[in-house]
PyMOL commands that place a pseudoatom at each C-alpha (Angstrom):
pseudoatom trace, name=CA, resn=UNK, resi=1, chain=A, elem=C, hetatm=0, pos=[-47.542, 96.023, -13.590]
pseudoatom trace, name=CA, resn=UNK, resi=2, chain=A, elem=C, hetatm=0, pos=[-45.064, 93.925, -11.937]
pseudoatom trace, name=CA, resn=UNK, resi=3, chain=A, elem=C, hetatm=0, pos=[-44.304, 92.571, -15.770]
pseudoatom trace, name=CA, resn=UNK, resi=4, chain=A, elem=C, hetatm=0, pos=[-44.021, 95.930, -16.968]
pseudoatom trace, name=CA, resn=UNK, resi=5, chain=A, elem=C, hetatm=0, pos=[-41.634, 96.868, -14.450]
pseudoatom trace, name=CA, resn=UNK, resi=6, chain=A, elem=C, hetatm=0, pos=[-39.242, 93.819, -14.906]
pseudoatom trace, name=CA, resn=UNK, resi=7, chain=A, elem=C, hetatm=0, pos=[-39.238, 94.064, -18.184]
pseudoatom trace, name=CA, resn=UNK, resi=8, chain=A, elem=C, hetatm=0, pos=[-39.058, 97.623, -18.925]
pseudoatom trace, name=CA, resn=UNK, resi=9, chain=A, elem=C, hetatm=0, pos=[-38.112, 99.181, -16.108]
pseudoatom trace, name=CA, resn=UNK, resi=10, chain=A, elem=C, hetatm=0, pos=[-39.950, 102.552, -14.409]
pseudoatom trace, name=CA, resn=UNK, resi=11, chain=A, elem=C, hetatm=0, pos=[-42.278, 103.457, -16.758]
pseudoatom trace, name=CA, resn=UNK, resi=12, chain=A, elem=C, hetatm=0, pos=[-45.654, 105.495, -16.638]
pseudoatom trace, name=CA, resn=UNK, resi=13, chain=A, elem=C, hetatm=0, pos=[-47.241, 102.516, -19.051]
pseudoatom trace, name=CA, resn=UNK, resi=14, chain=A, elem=C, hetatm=0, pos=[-48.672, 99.817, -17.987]
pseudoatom trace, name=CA, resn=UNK, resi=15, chain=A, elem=C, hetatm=0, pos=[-48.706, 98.277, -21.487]
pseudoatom trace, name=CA, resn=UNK, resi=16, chain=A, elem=C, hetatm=0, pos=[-45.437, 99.362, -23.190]
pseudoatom trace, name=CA, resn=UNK, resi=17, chain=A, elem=C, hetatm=0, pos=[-44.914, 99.296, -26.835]
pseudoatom trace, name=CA, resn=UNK, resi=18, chain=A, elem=C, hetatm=0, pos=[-42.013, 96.589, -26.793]
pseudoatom trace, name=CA, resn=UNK, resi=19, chain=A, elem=C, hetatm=0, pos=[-39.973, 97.936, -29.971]
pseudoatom trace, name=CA, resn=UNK, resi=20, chain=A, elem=C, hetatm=0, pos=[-40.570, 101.761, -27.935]
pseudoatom trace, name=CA, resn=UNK, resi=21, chain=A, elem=C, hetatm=0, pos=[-40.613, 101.233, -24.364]
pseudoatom trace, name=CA, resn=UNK, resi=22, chain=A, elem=C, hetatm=0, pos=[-40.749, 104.700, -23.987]
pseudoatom trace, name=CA, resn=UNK, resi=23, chain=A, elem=C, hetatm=0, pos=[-44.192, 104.848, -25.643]
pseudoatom trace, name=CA, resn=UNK, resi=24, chain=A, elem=C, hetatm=0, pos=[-47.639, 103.349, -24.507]
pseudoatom trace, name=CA, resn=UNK, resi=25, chain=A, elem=C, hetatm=0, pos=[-48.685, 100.075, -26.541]
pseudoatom trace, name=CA, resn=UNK, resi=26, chain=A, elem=C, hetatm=0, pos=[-51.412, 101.630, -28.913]
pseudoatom trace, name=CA, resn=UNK, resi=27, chain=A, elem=C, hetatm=0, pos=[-55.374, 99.985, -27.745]
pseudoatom trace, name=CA, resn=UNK, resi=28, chain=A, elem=C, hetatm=0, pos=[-55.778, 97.546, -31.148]
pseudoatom trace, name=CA, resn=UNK, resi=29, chain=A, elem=C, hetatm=0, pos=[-52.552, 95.570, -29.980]
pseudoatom trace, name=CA, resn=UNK, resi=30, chain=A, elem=C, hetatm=0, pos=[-53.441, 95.056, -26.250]
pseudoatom trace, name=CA, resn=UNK, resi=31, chain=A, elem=C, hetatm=0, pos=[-56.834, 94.422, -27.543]
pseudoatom trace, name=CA, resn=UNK, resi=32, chain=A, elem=C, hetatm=0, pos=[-55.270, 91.951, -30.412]
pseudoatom trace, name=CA, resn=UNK, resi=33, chain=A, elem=C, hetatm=0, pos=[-53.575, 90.318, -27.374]
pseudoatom trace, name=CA, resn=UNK, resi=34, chain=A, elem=C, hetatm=0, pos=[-56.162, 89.645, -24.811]
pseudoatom trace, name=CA, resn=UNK, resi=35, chain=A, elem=C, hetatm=0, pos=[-58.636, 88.764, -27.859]
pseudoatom trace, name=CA, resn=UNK, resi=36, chain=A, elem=C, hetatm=0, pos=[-55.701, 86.213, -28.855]
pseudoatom trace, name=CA, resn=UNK, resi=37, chain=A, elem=C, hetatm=0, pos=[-55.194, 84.944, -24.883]
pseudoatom trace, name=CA, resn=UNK, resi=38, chain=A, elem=C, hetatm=0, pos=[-59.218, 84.298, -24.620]
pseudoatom trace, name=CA, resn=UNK, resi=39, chain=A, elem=C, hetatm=0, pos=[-59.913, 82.733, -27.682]
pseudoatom trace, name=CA, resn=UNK, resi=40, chain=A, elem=C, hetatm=0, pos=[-56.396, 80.257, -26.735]
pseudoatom trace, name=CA, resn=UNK, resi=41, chain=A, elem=C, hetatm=0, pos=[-57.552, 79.422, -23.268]
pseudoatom trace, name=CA, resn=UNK, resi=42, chain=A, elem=C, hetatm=0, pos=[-61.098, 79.445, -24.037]
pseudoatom trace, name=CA, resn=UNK, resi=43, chain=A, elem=C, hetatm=0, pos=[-62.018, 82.414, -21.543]
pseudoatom trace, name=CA, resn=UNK, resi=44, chain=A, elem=C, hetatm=0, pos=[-65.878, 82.075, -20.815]
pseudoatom trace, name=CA, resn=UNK, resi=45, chain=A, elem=C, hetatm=0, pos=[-68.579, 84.190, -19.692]
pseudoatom trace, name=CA, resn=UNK, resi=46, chain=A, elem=C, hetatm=0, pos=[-71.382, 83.168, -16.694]
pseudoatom trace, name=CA, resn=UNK, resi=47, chain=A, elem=C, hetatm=0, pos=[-73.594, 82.233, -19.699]
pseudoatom trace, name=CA, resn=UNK, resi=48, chain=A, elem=C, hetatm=0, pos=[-70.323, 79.968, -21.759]
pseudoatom trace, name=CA, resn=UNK, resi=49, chain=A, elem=C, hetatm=0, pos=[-70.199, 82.761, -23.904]
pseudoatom trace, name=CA, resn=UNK, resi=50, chain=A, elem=C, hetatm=0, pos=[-66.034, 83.601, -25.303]
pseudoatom trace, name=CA, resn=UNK, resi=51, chain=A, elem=C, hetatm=0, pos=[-65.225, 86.917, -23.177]
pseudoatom trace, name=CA, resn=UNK, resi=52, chain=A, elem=C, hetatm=0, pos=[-65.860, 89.768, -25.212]
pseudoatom trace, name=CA, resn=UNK, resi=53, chain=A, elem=C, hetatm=0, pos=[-63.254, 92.756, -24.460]
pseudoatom trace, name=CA, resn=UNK, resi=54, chain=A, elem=C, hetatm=0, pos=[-62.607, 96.350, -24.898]
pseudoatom trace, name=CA, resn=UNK, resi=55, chain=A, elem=C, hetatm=0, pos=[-59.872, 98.771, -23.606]
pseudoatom trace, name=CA, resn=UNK, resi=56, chain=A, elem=C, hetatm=0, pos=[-62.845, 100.937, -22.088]
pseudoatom trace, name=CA, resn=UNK, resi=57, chain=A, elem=C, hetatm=0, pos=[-63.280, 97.610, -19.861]
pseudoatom trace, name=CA, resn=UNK, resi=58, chain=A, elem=C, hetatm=0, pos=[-60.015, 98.941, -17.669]
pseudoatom trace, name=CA, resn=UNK, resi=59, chain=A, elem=C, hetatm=0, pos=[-61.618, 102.619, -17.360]
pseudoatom trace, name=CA, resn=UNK, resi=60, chain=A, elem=C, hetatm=0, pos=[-64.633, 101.317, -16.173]
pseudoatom trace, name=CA, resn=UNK, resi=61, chain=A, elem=C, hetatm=0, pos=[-62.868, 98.653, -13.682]
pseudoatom trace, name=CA, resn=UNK, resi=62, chain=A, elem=C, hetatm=0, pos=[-60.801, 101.772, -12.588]
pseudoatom trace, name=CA, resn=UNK, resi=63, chain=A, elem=C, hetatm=0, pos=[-64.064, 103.799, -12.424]
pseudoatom trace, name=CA, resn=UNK, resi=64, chain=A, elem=C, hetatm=0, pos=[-66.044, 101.204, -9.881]
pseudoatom trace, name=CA, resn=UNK, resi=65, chain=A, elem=C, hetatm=0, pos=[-62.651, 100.988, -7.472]
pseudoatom trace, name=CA, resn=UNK, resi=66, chain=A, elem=C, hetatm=0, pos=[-62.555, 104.591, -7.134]
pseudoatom trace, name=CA, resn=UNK, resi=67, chain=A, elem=C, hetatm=0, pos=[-66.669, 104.592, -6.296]
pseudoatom trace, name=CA, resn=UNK, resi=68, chain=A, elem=C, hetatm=0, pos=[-65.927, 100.934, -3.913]
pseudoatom trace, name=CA, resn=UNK, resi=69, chain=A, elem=C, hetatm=0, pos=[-62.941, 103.726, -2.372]
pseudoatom trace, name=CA, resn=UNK, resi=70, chain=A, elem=C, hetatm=0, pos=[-66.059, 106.082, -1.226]
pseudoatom trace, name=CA, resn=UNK, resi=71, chain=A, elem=C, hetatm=0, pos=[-64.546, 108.410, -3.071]
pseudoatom trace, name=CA, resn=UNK, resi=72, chain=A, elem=C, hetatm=0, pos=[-66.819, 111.627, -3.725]
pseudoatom trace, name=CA, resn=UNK, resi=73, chain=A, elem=C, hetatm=0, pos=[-67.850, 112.294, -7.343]
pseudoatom trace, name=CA, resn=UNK, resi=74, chain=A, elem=C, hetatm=0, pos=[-65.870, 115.177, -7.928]
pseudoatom trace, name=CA, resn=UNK, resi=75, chain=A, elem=C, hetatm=0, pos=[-62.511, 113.964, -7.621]
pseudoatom trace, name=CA, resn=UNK, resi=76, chain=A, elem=C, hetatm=0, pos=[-63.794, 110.686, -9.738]
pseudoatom trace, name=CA, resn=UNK, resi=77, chain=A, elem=C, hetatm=0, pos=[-64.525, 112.950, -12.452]
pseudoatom trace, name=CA, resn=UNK, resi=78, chain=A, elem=C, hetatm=0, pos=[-61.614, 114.269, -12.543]
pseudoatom trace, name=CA, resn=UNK, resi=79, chain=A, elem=C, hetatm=0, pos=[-59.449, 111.381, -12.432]
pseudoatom trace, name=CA, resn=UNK, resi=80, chain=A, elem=C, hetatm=0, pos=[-61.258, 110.119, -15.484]
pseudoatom trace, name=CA, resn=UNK, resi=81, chain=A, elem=C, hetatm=0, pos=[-61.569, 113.559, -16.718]
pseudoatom trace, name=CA, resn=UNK, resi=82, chain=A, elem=C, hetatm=0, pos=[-65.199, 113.383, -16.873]
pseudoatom trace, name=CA, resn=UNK, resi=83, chain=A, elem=C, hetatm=0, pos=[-66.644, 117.101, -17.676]
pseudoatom trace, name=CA, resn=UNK, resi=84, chain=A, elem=C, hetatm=0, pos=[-69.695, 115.985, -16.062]
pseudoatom trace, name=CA, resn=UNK, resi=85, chain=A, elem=C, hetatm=0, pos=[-70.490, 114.502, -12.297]
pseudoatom trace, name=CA, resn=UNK, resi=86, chain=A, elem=C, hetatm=0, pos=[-73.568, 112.964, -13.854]
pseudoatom trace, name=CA, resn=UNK, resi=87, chain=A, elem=C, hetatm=0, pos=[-71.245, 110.317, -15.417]
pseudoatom trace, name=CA, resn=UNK, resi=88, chain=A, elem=C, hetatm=0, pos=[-69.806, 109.149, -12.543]
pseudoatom trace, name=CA, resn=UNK, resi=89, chain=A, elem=C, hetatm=0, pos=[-73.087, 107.257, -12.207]
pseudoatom trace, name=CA, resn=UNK, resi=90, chain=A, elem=C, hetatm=0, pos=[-72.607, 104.645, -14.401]
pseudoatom trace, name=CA, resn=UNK, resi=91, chain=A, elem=C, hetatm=0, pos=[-69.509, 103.134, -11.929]
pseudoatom trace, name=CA, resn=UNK, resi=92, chain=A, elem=C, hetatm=0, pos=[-71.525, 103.596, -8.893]
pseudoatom trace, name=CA, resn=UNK, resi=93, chain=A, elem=C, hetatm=0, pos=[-73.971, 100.566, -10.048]
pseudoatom trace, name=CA, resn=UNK, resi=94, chain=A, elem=C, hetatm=0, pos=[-73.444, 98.059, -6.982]
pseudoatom trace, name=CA, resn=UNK, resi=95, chain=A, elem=C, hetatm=0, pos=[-73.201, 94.654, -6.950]
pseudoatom trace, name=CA, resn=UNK, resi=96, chain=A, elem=C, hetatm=0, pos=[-75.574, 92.461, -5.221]
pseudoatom trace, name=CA, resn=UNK, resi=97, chain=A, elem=C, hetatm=0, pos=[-72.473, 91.151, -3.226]
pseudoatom trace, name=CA, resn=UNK, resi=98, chain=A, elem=C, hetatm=0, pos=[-71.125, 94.362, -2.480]
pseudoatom trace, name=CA, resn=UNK, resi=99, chain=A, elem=C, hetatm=0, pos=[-74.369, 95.625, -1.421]
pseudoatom trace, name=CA, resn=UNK, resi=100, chain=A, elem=C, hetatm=0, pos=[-73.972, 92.784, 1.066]
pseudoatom trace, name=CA, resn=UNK, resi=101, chain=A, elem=C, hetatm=0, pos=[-70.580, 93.306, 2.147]
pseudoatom trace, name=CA, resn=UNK, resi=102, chain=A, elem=C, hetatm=0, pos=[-71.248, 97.063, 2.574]
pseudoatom trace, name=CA, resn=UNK, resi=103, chain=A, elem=C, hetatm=0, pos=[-74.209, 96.864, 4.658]
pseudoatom trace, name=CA, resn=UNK, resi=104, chain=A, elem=C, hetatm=0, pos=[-73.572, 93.198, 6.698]
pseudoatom trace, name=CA, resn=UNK, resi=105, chain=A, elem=C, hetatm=0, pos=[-72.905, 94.871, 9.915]
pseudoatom trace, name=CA, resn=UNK, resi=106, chain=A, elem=C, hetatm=0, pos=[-75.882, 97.312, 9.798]
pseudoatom trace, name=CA, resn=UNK, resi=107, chain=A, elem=C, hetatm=0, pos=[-78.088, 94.570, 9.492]
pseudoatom trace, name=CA, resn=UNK, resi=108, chain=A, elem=C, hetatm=0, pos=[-76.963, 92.265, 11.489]
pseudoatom trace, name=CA, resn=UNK, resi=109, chain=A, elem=C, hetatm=0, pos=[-76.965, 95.377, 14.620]
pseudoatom trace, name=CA, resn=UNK, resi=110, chain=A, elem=C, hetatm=0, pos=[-80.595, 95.393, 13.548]
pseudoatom trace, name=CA, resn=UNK, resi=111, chain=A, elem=C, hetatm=0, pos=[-81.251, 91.996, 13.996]
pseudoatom trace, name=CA, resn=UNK, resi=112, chain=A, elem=C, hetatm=0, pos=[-80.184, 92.426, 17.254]
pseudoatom trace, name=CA, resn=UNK, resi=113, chain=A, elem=C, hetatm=0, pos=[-82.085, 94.676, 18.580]
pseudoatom trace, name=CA, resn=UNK, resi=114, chain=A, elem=C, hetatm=0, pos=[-84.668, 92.841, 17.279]
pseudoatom trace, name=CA, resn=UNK, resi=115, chain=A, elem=C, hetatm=0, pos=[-83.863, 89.894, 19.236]
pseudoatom trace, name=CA, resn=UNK, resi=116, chain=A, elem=C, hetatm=0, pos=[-83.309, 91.795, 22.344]
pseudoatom trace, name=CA, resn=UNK, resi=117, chain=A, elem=C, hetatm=0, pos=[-87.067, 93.178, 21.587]
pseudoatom trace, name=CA, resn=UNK, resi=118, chain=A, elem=C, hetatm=0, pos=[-88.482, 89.788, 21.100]
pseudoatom trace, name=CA, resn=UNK, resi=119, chain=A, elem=C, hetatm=0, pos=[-86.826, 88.790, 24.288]
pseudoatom trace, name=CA, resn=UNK, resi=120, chain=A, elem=C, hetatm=0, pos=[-89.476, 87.462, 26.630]
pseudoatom trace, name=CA, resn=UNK, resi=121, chain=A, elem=C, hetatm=0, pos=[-92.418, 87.914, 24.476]
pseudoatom trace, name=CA, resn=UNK, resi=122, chain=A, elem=C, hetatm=0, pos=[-93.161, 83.906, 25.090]
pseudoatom trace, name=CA, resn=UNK, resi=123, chain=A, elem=C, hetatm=0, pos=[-92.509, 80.768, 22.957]
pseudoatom trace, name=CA, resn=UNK, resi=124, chain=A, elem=C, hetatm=0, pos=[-94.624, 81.861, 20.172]
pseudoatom trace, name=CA, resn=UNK, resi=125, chain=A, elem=C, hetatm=0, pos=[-92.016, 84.416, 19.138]
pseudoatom trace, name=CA, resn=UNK, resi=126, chain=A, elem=C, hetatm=0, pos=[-89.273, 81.654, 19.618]
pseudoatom trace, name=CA, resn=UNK, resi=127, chain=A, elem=C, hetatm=0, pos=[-89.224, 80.424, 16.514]
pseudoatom trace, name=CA, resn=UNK, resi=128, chain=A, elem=C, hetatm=0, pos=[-88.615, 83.378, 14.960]
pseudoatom trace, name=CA, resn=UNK, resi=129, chain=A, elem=C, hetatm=0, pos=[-85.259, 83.067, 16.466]
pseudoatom trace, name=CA, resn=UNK, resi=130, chain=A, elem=C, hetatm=0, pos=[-84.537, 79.543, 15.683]
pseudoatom trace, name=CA, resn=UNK, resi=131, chain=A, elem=C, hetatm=0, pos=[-85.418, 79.852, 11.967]
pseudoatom trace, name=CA, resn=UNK, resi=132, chain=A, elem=C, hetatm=0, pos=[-82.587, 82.518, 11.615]
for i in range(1, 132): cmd.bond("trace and resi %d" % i, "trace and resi %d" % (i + 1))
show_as sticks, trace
zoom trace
């Protein structure tokens, strides 16, 4: 955006059509251009696979921020101008990491009170403490 912005000035794009900066570059061309950027700097997947890419790849990206934001599915749906709530589902998948971050200091008041439970139940139950 910061490119954009430089370079074109305000605009409501994020990809501007360079010979019409007043008009949105059309999907094929960004697509021709981050297709042309992976295969260049040899962009790999987890399994050293070339990136594949789609446009769609930025609604769905824009679709799991606004679920990470909490935000309810109603308004998601409408920023995406779903005419369903039941599609929202697909962004609300969670990471395994996320899942973490989101729920490390639950767990870790539950371990707590664990430990304060355990407390003084005898050496047997100490090592329970030590192997954490």
């Amino acid at each position: 955006m910061e490119y954009t912005q430089e370079k074109f000035g305000d605009t409501e794009y994020i990809f501007v059509n360079e010979k019409e900066p007043d008009r949105p570059m059309q999907y094929m061309a960004i697509k021709t251009k981050v297709m042309s950027m992976i295969q260049e700097k040899q962009l790999k997947d987890d399994h050293g696979e070339l990136f594949g890419f789609g446009t769609h790849m930025f609604r769905h990206y824009y679709g799991v921020k606004l679920t990470e934001m909490h935000l309810d599915d109603w308004t998601i749906a409408r920023l995406l101008e779903h005419k369903r709530l039941n599609n929202v589902q697909h962004y609300r998948k969670m990471s395994n990491q996320r899942m973490a971050d989101e729920t490390r200091e639950v767990r870790q008041m539950m371990s707590d009170i664990i430990y304060m439970s355990l407390a003084g139940w005898g050496e047997e139950y100490e090592q329970i403490r030590q192997d954490d």
